[in-house]
C-alpha positions as CSV (number, residue, x, y, z in Angstrom):
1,X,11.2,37.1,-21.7
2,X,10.0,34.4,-24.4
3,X,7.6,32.3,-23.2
4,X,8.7,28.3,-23.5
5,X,6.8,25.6,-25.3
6,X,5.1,23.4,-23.3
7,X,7.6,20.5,-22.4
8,X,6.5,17.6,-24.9
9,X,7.4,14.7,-23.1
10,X,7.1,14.2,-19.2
11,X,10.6,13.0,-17.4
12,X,10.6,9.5,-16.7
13,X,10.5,9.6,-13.5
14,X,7.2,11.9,-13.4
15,X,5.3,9.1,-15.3
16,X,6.6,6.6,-13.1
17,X,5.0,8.2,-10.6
18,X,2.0,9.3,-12.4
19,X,1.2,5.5,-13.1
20,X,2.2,4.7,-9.5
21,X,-0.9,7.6,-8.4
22,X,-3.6,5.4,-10.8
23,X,-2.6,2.0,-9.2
24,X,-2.8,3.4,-5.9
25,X,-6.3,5.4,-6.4
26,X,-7.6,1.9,-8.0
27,X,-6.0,-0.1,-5.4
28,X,-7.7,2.5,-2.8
29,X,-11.1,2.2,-4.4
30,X,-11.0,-1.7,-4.6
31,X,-10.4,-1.6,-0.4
32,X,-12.8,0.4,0.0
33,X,-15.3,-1.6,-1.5
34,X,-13.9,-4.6,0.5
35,X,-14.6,-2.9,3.9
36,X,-10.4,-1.8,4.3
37,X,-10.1,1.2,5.8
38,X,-6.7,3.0,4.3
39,X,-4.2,4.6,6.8
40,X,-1.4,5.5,4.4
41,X,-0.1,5.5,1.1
42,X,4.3,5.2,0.6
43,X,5.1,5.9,-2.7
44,X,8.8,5.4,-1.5
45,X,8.7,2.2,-4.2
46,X,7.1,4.1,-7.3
47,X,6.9,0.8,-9.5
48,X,4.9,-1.2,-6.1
49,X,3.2,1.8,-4.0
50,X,2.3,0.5,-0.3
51,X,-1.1,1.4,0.9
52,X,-1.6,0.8,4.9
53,X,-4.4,-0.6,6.2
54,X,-5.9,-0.6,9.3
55,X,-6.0,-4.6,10.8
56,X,-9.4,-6.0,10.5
57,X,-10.9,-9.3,10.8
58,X,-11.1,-9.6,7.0
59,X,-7.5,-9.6,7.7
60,X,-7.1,-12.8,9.1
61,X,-9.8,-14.3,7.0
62,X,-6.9,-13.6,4.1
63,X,-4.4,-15.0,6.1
64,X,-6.4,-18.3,7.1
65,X,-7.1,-18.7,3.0
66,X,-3.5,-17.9,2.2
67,X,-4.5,-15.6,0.3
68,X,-2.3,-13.0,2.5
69,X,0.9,-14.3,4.9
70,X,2.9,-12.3,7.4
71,X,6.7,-11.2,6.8
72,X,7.6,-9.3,9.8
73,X,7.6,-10.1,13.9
74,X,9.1,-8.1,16.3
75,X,8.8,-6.8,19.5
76,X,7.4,-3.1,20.3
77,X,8.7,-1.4,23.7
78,X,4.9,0.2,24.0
79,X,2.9,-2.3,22.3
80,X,4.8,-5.8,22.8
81,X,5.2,-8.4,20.6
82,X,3.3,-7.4,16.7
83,X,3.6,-9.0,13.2
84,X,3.2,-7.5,9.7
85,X,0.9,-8.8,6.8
86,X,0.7,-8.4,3.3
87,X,-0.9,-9.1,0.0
88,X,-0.8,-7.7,-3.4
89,X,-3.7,-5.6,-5.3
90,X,-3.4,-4.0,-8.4
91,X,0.3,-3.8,-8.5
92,X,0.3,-2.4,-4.8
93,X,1.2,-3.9,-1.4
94,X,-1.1,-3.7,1.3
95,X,0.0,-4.1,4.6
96,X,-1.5,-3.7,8.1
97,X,0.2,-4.1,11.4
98,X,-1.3,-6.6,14.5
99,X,-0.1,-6.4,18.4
100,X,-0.3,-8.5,20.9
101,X,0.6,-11.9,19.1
């Protein structure tokens, strides 16, 4: 058996995602020191990871300086009515999820 040379080069799509990990752990760190409290991380989106948050009063303090907005309402058969915000950090999307609205 020969042994190979190390591979030169990473696949593209490896380094997508490789850049997609250093936006999210950035993005992660930045929350953190802004009180957020991170539920998830959906890398489904490589080139604009989504980090979940949990909802917060600093949430609507975004909203009410439009510095966030919401983009989804629906209605929950547990839960009841709920709407989705969103707002961008570091090349990521954070989101967080309120019921009851």
């Amino acid at each position: 058996m020969q042994q190979q040379a190390i591979q030169p080069k990473r696949p593209p799509f490896n380094a997508l995602m490789l850049a997609a990990t250093f936006k999210v752990a950035a993005a992660i760190e930045a929350l953190s020191q802004n009180g957020f409290t991170v539920v998830k991380v959906e890398m489904d989106t490589p080139a604009r990871p989504t980090i979940r948050i949990q909802n917060c009063g600093k949430c609507s303090q975004l909203i009410a300086k439009n510095e966030a907005v919401y983009y989804s309402f629906g209605q929950d058969a547990h839960f009841g009515p709920y709407r989705e915000g969103q707002f961008s950090l570091g090349g990521c999307r954070i989101v967080w999820m309120e019921f009851g609205h």
